[in-house]
C-alpha positions in Angstrom: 58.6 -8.4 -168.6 60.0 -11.7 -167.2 62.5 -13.4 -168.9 61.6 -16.8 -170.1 64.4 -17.8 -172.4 65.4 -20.7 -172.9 62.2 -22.2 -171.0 60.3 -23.4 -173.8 60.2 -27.1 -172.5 58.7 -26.2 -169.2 55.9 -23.2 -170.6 55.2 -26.4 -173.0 54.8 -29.0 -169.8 53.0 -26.7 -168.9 50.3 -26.2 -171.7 50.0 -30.0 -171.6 49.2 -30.2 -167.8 46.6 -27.3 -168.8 45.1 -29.6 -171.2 44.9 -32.4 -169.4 42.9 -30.4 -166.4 40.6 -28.9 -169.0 39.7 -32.6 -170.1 39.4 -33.6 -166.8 36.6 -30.6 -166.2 35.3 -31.5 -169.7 34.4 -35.2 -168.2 32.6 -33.0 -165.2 30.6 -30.6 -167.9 29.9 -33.4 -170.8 29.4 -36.9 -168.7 29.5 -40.3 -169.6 30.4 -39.6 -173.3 33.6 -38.1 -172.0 34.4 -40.5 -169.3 34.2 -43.7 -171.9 35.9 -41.7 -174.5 38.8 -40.8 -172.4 39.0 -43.9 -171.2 38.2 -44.1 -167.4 36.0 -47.2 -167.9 32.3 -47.9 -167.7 31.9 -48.3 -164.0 32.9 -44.6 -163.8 30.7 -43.7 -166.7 27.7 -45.9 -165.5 27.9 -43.7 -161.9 28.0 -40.3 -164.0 24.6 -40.9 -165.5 23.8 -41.8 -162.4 24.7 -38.2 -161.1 27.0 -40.0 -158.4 29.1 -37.4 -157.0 32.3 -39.9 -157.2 33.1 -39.5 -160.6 33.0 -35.7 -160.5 35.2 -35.2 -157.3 37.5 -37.5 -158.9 37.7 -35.3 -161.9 37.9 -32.1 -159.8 40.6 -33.3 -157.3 42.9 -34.6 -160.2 42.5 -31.3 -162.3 43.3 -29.4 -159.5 46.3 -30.9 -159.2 47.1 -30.6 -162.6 46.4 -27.1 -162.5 48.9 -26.9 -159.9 51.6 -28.8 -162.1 51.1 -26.3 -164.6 51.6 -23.2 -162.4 54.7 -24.5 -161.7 56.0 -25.5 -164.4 55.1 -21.4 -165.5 56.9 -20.3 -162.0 59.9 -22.5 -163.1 59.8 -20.9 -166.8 59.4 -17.4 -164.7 56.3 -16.6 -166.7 54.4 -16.0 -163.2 55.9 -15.4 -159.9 58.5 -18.0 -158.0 56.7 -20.8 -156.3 57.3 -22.2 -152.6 59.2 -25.5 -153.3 59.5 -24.7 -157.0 62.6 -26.5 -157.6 61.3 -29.8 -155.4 58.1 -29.7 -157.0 59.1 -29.6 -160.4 61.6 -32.5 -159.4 58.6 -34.2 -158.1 56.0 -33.6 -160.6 58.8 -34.8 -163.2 58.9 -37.9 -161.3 55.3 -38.7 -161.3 55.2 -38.0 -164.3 58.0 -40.6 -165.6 56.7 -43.4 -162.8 52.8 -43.1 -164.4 54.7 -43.3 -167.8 56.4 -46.1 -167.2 54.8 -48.0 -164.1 51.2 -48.3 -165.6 51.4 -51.8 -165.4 51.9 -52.0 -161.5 48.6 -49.8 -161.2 46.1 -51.7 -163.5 45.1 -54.1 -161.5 44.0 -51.3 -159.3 41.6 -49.7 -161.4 40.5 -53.2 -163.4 38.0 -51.3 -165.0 40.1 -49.1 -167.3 40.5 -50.0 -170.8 43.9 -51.5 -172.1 43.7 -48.8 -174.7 43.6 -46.2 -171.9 46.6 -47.8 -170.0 48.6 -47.1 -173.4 47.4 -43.7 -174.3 47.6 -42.1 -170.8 50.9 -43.7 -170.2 52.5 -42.6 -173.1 51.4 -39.4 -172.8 52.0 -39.1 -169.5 56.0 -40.1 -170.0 55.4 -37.4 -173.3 55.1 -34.9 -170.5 57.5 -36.5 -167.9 60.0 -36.3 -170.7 59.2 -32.5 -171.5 59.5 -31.4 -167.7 62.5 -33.3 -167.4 64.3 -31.3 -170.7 62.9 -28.0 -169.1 64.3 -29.0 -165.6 67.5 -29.3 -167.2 67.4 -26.4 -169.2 66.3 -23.9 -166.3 67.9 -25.5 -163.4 70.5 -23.1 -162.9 67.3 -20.4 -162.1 65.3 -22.8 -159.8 
């Protein structure tokens, strides 16, 4: 049995990076609906019902990496098996995590079709979950 004490922050981050993959796939298996409710504007919605195959790879390739995220942050907890990189990575995925949190406004006029409402929610919960890797880096740092 490994031991996860004191990791509670990182099995947490990553739960939430679970999540957020499973909505990403939920955008895949539901459509439009999903894509305007969670906010990824109607352009992206408009080419669902269209059956483009943008707005599905988009969904794939981010839930992947999301997925990914949250096998680390379960390697860094020690609930599966130690990652390559696992201490850069988390340090990295913390990072990203922050920066989206806090840098939203530098990327909107990239995606001009996102809502304002989605720029909020996403960014605060994306620094939610910056902020949770961060107090798990910190708590299992000496074990990276």
């Amino acid at each position: 049995m490994p031991d996860t004490r004191g990791s509670g922050f990182l099995i947490t981050g990553a739960a939430l990076s679970g999540v957020a993959a499973l909505l990403h796939l939920g955008c895949i298996a539901f459509g439009a609906p999903w894509y305007r409710f969670l906010g990824a504007g109607e352009r992206m919605a408009r080419m669902a019902d269209a059956g483009h195959w943008y707005p599905a790879t988009a969904a794939t390739v981010i839930a992947g990496v999301l997925l990914a995220w949250s096998l680390y942050a379960l390697s860094g907890a020690g609930v599966i098996g130690r990652l390559p990189l696992r201490r850069a990575a988390l340090c990295a995925i913390t990072g990203i995590y922050l920066l989206r949190g806090v840098g939203f406004v530098a990327l909107m006029d990239r995606f001009p079709g996102n809502s304002l409402a989605f720029w909020l929610w996403s960014s605060a919960i994306c620094l939610g979950i910056g902020v949770v890797h961060f107090l798990g880096l910190r708590q299992a740092w000496h074990r990276l």
